[in-house]
Legacy VTK file of the C-alpha trace (Angstrom):
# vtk DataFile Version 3.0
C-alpha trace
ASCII
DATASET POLYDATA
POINTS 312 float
0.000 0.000 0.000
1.524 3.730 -1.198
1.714 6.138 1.151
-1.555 8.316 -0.297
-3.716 4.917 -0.032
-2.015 4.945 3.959
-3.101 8.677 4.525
-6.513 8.311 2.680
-7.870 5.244 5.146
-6.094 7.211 8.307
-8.511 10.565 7.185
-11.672 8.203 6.532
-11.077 6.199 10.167
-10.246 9.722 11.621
-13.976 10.856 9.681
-15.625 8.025 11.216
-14.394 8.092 14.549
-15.069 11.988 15.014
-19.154 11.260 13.042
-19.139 8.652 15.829
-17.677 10.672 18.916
-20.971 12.635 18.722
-22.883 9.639 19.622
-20.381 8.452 22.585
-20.837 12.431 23.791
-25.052 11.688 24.065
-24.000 8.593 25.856
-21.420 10.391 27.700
-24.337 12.797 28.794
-27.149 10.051 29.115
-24.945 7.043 30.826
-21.995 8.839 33.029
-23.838 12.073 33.739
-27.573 11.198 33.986
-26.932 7.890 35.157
-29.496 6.253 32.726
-28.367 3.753 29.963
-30.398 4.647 26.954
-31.191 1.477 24.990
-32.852 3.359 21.722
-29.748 4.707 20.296
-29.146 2.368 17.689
-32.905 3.467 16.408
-32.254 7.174 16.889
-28.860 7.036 15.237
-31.314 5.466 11.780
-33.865 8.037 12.839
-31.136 10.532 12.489
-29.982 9.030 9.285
-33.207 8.583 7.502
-35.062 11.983 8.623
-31.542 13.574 6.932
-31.123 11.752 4.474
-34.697 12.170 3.059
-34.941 16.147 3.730
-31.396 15.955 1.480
-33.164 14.118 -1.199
-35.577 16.736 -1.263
-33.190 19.559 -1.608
-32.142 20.382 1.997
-29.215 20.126 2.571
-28.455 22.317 5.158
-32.055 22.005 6.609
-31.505 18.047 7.379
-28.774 18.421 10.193
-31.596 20.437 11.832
-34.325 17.692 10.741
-32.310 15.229 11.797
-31.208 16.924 15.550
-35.154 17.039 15.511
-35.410 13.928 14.896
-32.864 12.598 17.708
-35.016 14.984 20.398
-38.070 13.727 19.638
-37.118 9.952 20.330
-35.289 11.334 23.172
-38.517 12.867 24.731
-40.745 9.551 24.068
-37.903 7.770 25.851
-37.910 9.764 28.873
-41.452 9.904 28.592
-42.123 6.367 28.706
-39.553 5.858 32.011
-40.797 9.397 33.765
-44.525 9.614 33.145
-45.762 6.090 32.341
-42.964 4.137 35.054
-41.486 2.181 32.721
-38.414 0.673 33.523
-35.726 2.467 31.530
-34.056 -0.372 29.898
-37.521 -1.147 29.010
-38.303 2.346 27.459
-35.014 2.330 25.270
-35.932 -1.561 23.612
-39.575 -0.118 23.132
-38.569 3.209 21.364
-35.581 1.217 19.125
-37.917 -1.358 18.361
-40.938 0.887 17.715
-38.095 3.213 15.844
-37.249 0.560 13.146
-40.933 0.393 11.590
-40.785 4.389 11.616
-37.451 4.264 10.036
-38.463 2.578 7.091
-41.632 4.407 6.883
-39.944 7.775 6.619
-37.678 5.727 3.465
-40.714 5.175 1.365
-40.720 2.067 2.445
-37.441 1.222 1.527
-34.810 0.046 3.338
-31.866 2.349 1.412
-31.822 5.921 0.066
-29.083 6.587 -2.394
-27.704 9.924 -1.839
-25.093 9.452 -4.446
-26.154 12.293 -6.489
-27.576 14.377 -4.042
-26.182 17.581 -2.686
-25.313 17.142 1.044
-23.766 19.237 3.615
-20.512 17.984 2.666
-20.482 18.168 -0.965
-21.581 21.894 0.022
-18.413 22.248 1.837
-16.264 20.626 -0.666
-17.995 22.675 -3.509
-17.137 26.411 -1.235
-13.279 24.574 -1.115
-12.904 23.949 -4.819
-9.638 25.033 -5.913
-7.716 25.291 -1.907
-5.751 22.441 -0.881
-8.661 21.756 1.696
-11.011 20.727 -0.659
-9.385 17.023 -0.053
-10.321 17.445 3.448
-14.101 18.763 3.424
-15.395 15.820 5.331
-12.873 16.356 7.790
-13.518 19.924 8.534
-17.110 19.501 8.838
-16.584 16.642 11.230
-14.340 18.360 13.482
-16.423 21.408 13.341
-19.552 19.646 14.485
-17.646 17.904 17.089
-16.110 20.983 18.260
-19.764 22.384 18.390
-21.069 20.020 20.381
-18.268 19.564 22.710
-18.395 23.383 23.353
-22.319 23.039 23.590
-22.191 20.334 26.243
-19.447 21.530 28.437
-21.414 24.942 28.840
-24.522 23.102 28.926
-23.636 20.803 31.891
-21.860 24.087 33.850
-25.573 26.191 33.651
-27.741 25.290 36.795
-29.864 22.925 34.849
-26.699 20.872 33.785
-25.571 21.155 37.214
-29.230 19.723 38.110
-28.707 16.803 35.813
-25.633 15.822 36.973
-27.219 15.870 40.429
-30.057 13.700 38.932
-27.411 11.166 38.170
-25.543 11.643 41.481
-28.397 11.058 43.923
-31.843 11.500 42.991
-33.711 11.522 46.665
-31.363 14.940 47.078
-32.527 16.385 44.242
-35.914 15.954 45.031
-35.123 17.102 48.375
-34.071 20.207 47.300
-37.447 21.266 45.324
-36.096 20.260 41.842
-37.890 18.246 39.829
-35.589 15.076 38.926
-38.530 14.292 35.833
-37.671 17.379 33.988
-34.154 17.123 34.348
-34.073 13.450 33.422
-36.356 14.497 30.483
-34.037 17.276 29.195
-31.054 15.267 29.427
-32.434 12.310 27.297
-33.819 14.776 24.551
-30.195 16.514 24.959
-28.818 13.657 24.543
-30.570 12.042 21.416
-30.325 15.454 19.816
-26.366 14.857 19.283
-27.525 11.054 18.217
-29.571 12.287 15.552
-27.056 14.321 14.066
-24.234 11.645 14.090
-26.428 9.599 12.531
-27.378 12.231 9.764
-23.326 13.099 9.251
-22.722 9.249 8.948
-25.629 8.882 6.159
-24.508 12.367 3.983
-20.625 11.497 4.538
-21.571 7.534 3.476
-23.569 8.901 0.655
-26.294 6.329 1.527
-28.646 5.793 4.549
-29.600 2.467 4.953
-31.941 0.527 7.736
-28.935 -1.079 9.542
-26.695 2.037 9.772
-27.184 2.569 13.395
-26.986 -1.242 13.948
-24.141 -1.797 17.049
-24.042 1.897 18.117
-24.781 1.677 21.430
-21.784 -0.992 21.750
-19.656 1.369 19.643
-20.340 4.452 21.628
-19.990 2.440 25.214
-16.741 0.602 23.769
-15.415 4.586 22.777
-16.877 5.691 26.209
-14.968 3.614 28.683
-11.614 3.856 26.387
-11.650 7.345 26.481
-11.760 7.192 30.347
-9.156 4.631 30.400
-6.562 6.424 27.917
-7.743 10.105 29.609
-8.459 9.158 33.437
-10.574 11.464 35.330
-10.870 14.596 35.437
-13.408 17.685 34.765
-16.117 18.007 32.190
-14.053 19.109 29.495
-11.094 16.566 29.849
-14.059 14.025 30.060
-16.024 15.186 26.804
-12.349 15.031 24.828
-11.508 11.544 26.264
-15.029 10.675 24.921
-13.880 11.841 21.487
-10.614 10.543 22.020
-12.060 6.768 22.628
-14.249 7.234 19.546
-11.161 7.661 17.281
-9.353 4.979 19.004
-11.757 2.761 18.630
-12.142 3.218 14.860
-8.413 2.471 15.079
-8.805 -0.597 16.090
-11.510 -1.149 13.832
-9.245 -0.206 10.688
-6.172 -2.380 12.147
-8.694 -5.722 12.378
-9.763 -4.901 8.877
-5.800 -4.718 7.571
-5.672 -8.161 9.246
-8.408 -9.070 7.107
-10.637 -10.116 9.770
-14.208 -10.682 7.902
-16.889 -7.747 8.162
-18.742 -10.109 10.313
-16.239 -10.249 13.077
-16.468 -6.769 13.991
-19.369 -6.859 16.114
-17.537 -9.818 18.286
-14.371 -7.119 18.457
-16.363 -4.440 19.753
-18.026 -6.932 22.656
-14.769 -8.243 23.533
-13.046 -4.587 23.422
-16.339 -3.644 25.802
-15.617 -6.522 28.083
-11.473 -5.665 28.136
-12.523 -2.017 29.171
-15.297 -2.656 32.008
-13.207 -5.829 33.773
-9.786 -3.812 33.419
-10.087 -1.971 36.704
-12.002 -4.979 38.363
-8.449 -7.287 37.919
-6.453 -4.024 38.389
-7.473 -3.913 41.699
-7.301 -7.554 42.221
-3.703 -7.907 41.224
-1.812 -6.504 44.686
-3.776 -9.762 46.527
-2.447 -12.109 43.145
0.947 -11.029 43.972
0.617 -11.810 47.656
-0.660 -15.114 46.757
1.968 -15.624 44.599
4.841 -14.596 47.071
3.075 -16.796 49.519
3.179 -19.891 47.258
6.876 -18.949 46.345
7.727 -18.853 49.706
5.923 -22.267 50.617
7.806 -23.842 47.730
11.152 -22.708 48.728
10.337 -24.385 52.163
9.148 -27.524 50.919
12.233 -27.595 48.819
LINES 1 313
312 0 1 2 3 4 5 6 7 8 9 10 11 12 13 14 15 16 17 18 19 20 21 22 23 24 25 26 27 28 29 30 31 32 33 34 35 36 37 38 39 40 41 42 43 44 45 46 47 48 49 50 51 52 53 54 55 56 57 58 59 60 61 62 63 64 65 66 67 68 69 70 71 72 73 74 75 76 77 78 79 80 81 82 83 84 85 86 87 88 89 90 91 92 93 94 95 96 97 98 99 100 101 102 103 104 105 106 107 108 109 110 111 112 113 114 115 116 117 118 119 120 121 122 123 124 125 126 127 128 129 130 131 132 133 134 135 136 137 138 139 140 141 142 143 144 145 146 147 148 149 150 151 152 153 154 155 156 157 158 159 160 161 162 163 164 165 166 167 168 169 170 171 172 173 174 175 176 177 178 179 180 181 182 183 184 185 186 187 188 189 190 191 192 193 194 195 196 197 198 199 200 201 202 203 204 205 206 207 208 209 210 211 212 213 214 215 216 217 218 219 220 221 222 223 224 225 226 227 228 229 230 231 232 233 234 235 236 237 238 239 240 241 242 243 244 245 246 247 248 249 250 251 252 253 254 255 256 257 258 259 260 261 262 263 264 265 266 267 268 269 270 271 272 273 274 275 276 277 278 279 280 281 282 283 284 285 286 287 288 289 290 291 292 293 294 295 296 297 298 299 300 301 302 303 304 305 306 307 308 309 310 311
């Protein structure tokens, strides 16, 4: 492989990771900050998709990233609905919503399950059309990318420093306080989901435009995606504040996609990749679990040494 072909798949897996950062930031909002593990994002992230993809078909380029944010809120809100004002059990509401979602999905296709967006103008041909004739016109997917991530990283860090993000992340913290202290833990668990699915939405609608296609089984895995690029990001960045914790989010998105492009070099089939990104979730969640296990291995080991050498 030539060095262009090298730098070509490092800007696509840098494209993908940063169109998939948005959705571990939602999760990074819903899961770590609101303390509630939204099961519908692999339907908002085709709601996202489709509601975009369509409103670009008809000519709207610009208006489908706002469609499709739209799009993410509402199936936000009938999530948090269903848990908040019908006492559903949240795990519950998210399978409902992305089950409900896929039937919705391809109605909004025409009842297809693939819109071609090949010769359709999209936000990024838009961008790569004002570029013609810089050197950045190579790297129009790239800007947009970072500038929506850059957005919504800004977005969120303010967001969660206002008094209703600092309500939400007491919502997460300890609920019975919150109520305690005359706010209403409904609302802000009702904000943060809609929030939340917003940024969804609009990965979703980025993936579809940048993929030139939006197709019934885009959003298929996400949630394990976003979770896997969730806990890397706090292994590889620690903890920290709000802001170190929204870049780690967007720094385990890109690593992730790393590791995704280095099991494709190794020709692993297409089929495999959902068993890497279980087994990279799994590596990441029992990591600290034996971390903290290993001083009492070593004792036991030192103790067995020791019993050895006496035996001997």
């Amino acid at each position: 492989m030539d060095l262009s072909a090298v730098l070509e798949l490092i800007q696509t897996t840098l494209e993908l990771g940063l169109i998939s950062s948005l959705t571990v930031l939602a999760l990074f909002l819903s899961y770590s900050m609101l303390n509630v593990c939204d099961l519908s994002t692999d339907g908002c992230f085709t709601f996202g998709a489709a509601v975009g993809a369509m409103v670009a078909l008809s000519g709207h380029p610009v208006l489908s990233i706002f469609a499709a944010i739209a799009a993410g809120m509402l199936s936000g809100l009938i999530t948090a609905l269903l848990q908040t004002k019908m006492g559903i059990d949240s795990l519950l509401s998210g399978i409902i919503v992305n089950t409900g979602l896929y039937s919705v999905n391809i109605a909004i296709m025409n009842n297809s399950s693939l819109v071609n967006l090949n010769k359709t103008t999209t936000i990024f041909t838009m961008v790569k059309k004002a570029l013609t004739g810089t050197f950045l016109a190579s790297f129009h997917k790239l800007i947009v990318v970072i500038a929506a991530v850059a957005l919504v990283v800004v977005f969120l860090v303010l967001f969660l420093r206002t008094r209703l993000g600092l309500a939400i992340r007491a919502t997460g913290d300890n609920p019975a306080m919150v109520r305690s202290s005359s706010i209403n833990p409904v609302f802000t668990t009702i904000i943060g989901l809609v929030v939340a699915n917003a940024f969804t939405g609009l990965s979703g609608c980025l993936m579809a435009q940048s993929q030139k296609s939006a197709n019934i089984d885009i959003g298929s895995g996400m949630l394990t995606i976003a979770l896997a690029s969730l806990l890397l990001g706090r292994v590889f960045m620690g903890k920290g504040g709000i802001p170190k914790r929204a870049v780690g989010a967007v720094i385990g998105a890109m690593i992730f996609r790393i590791v995704y492009m280095i099991a494709l070099r190794l020709h692993m089939p297409a089929s495999m990749l959902k068993l890497v990104s279980s087994v990279i979730v799994i590596v990441t969640i029992s990591a600290p679990y034996f971390r903290s296990k290993l001083p009492m291995l070593r004792r036991r080991l030192i103790l067995k040494r020791g019993e050895e050498e006496k035996d001997a």
